[in-house]
C-alpha positions as CSV (number, residue, x, y, z in Angstrom):
1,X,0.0,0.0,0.0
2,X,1.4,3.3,-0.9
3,X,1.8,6.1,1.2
4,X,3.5,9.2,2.0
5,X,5.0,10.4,5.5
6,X,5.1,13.6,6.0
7,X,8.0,15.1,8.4
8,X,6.9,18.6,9.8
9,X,10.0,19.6,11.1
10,X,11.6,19.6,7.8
11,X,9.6,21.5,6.4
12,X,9.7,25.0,5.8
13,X,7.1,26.4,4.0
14,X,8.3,27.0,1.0
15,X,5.4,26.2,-1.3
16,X,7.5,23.9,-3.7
17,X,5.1,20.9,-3.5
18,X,2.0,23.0,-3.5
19,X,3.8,24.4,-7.1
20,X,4.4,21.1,-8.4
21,X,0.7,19.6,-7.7
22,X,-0.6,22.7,-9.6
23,X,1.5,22.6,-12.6
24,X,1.3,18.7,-13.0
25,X,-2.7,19.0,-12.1
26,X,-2.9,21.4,-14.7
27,X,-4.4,23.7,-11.8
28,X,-2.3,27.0,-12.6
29,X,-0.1,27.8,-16.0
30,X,2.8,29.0,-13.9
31,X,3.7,27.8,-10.5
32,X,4.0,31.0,-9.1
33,X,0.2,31.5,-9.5
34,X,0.0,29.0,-6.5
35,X,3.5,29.3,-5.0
36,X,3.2,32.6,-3.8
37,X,-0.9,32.7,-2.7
38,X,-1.9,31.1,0.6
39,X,-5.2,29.8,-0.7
40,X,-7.0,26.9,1.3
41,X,-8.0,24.1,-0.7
42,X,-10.2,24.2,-3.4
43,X,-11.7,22.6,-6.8
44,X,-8.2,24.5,-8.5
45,X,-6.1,23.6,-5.7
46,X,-5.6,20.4,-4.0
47,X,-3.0,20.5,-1.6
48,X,-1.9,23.7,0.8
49,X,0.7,24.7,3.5
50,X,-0.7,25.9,6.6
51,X,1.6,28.6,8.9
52,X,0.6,26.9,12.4
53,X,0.7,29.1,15.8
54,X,3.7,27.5,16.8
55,X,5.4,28.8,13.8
56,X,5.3,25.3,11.9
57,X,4.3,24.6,8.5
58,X,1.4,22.1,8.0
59,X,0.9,19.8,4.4
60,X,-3.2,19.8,4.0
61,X,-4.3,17.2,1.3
62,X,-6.4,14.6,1.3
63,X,-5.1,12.0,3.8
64,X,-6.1,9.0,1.9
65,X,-8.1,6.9,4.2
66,X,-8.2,3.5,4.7
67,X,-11.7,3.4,4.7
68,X,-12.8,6.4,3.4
69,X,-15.7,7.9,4.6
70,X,-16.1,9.7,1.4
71,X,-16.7,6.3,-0.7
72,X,-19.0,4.8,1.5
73,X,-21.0,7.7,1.4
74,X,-20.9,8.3,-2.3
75,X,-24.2,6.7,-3.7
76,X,-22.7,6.0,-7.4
77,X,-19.4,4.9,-6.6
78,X,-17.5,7.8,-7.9
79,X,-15.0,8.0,-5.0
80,X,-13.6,4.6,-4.0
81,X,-10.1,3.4,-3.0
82,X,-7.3,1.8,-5.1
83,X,-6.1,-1.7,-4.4
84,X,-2.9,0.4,-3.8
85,X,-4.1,2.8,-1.0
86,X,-5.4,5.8,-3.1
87,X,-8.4,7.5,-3.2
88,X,-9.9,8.5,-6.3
89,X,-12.9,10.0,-8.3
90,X,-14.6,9.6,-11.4
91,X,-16.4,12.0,-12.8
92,X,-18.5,10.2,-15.2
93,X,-20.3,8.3,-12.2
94,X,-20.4,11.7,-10.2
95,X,-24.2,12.8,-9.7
96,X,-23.5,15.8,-8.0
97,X,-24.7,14.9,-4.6
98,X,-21.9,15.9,-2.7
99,X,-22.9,13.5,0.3
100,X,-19.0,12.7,-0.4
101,X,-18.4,16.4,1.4
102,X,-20.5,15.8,4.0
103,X,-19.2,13.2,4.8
104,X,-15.1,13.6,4.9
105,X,-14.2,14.3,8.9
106,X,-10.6,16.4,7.4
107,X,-13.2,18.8,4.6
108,X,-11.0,17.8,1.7
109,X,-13.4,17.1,-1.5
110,X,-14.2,20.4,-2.7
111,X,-16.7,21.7,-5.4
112,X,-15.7,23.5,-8.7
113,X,-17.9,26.6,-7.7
114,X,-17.4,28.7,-10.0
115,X,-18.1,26.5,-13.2
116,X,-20.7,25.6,-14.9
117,X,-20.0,22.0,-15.1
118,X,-18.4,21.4,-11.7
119,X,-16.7,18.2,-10.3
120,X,-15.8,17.3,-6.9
121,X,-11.9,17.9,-6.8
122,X,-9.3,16.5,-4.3
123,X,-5.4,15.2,-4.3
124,X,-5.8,11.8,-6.2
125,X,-2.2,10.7,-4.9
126,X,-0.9,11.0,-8.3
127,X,-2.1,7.3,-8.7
128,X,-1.1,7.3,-12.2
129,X,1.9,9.4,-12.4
130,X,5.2,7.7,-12.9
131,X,8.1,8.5,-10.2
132,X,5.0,8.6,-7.3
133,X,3.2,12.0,-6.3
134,X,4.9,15.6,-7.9
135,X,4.6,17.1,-4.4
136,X,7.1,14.8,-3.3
137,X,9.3,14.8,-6.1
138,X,9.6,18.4,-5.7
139,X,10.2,18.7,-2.2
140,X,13.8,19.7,-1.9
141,X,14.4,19.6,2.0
142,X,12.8,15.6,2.0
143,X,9.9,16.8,4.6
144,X,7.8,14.1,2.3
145,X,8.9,10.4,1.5
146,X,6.9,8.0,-0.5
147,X,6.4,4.4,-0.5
148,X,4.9,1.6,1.1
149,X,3.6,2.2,4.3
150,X,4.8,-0.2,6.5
151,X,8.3,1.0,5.2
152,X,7.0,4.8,6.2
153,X,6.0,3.5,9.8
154,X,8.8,1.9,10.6
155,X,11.4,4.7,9.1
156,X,8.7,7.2,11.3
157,X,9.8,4.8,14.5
158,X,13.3,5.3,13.6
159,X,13.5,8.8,13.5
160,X,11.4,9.1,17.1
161,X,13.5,6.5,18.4
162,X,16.8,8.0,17.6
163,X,15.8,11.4,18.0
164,X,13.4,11.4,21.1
165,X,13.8,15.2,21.8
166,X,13.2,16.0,18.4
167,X,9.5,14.2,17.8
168,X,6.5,14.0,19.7
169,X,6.5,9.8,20.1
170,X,3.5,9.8,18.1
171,X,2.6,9.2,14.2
172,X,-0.4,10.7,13.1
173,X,-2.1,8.3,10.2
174,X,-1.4,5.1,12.4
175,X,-4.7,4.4,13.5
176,X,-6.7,7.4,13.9
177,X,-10.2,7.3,12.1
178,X,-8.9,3.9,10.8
179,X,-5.6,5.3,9.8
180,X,-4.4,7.1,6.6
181,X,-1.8,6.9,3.5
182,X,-0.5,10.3,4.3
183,X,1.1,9.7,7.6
184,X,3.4,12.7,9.9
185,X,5.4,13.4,12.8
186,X,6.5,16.5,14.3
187,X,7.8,18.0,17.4
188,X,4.3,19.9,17.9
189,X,0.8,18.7,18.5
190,X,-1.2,18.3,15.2
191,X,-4.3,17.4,17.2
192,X,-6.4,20.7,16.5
193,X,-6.1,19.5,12.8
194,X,-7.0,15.6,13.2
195,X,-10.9,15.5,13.9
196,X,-10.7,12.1,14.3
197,X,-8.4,11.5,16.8
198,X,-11.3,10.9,19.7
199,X,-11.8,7.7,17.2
200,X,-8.7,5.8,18.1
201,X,-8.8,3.1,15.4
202,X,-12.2,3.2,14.9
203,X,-13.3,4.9,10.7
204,X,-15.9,6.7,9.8
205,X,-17.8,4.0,8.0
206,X,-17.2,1.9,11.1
207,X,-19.5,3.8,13.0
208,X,-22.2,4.8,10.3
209,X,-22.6,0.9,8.6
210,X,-25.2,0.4,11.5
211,X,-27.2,3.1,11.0
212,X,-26.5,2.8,7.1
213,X,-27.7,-0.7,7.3
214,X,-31.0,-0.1,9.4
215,X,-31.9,3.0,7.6
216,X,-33.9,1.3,4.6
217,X,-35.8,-0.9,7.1
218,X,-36.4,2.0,9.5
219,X,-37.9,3.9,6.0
220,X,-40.0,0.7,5.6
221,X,-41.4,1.0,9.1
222,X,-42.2,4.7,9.2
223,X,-43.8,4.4,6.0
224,X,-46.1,1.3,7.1
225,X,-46.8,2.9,10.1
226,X,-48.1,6.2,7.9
227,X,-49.5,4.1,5.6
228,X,-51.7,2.0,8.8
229,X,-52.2,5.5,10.7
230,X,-53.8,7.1,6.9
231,X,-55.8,3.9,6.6
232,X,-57.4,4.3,10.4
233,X,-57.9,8.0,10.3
234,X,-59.8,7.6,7.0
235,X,-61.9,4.7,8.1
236,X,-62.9,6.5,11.0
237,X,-64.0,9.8,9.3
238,X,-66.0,7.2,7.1
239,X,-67.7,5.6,9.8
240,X,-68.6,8.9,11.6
241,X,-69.7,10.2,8.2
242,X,-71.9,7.2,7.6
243,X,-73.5,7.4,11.3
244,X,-74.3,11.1,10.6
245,X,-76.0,10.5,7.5
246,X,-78.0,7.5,9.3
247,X,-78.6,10.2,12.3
248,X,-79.9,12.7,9.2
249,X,-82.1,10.2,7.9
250,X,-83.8,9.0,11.3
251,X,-84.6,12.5,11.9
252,X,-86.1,13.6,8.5
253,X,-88.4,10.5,9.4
């Protein structure tokens, strides 16, 4: 399973993977356009660096989820996860729902707005890009690696083990909301920016598939019930219409 690990205290800010994702996305004609703007993601921009309060600089992407919570909400299968770890979208199954919004814990899938054919746009992991994704081909103070993700979590122990002063002894991916493809460590607390981190291992879809599951037998119900309540209701207005007319009757005689 692929993956990328993400190492926040090498990075720096200097916009150089948001650049490349643009220009190989076909997002911007010259990578300054998103180099040098501090937009938040959008349906012409799918990654972002975020200047945190403690004066770090933050990758936001889509973090690839194990068990997106984006796919099993989407009702056509247009979002759905590669045998290789990636999540993607097509836009011919796409109906425009955007349940797939709704449902996403980090608010990664964004709409295209301001067109008049819009698609639901996100980071795709450059699935079918040779080399891996542009964003970490262009990093040029290796903040990102790619590859398989056991490799990632175990070069992420290494660095916390060797260097225990350096990292908080945590990896954020692991196992929170079922655990990610894009995986980090850092000497700060990312917490205010990982939703589902009350989750522990527990996804998204983990905690929905009950109620998904009930949900068209709980329609059934509540529409038998309506249909049995209608059905009384109406048979009692016709008996109390018939008695009155009976009533009408005796008394005309």
């Amino acid at each position: 399973m692929k993956a990328i690990l993400t190492d926040v205290t090498h990075c720096v800010g200097c916009n150089r993977c948001v650049e490349a994702c643009a220009l190989d996305n076909h997002l911007v004609e010259r990578g300054s356009e998103a180099r040098y703007s501090r937009e938040e993601l959008s349906g012409r921009r799918y990654c972002t660096v975020l200047h945190t309060p403690e004066d770090r600089f933050l990758r936001r992407q889509c973090l690839h989820c194990l068990e997106p919570a984006c796919a099993s909400a989407c009702l056509v299968g247009a979002l759905h996860r590669l045998p290789e770890g990636q999540v993607v979208y097509d836009s011919d199954k796409c109906i425009g729902c955007r349940y797939c919004m709704l449902a996403c814990p980090y608010q990664i899938p964004k709409y295209e707005w301001d067109t008049t054919h819009p698609y639901i746009r996100k980071c795709d992991l450059c699935h079918d890009r040779e080399g891996g994704p542009a964003c970490v081909e262009a990093c040029p103070h290796d903040a990102l690696l790619y590859g398989e993700r056991e490799d990632l979590l175990r070069e992420a122990r290494k660095r916390i083990r060797s260097n225990p002063g350096r990292y908080l002894p945590r990896i954020w991916g692991e196992h929170e909301g079922g655990g990610t493809a894009v995986l980090f460590i850092s000497d700060v607390s990312l917490e205010e920016y990982w939703p589902t981190t009350k989750l522990e291992k527990r996804s998204i879809p983990d905690l929905t598939a009950p109620y998904v599951v009930s949900t068209p037998f709980l329609a059934v119900g509540v529409a038998g019930f309506l249909t049995v309540t209608s059905w009384i209701i109406h048979r009692r207005n016709r008996l109390a219409a018939e008695a009155a007319e009976r009533g009408d009757e005796g008394g005309a005689s």
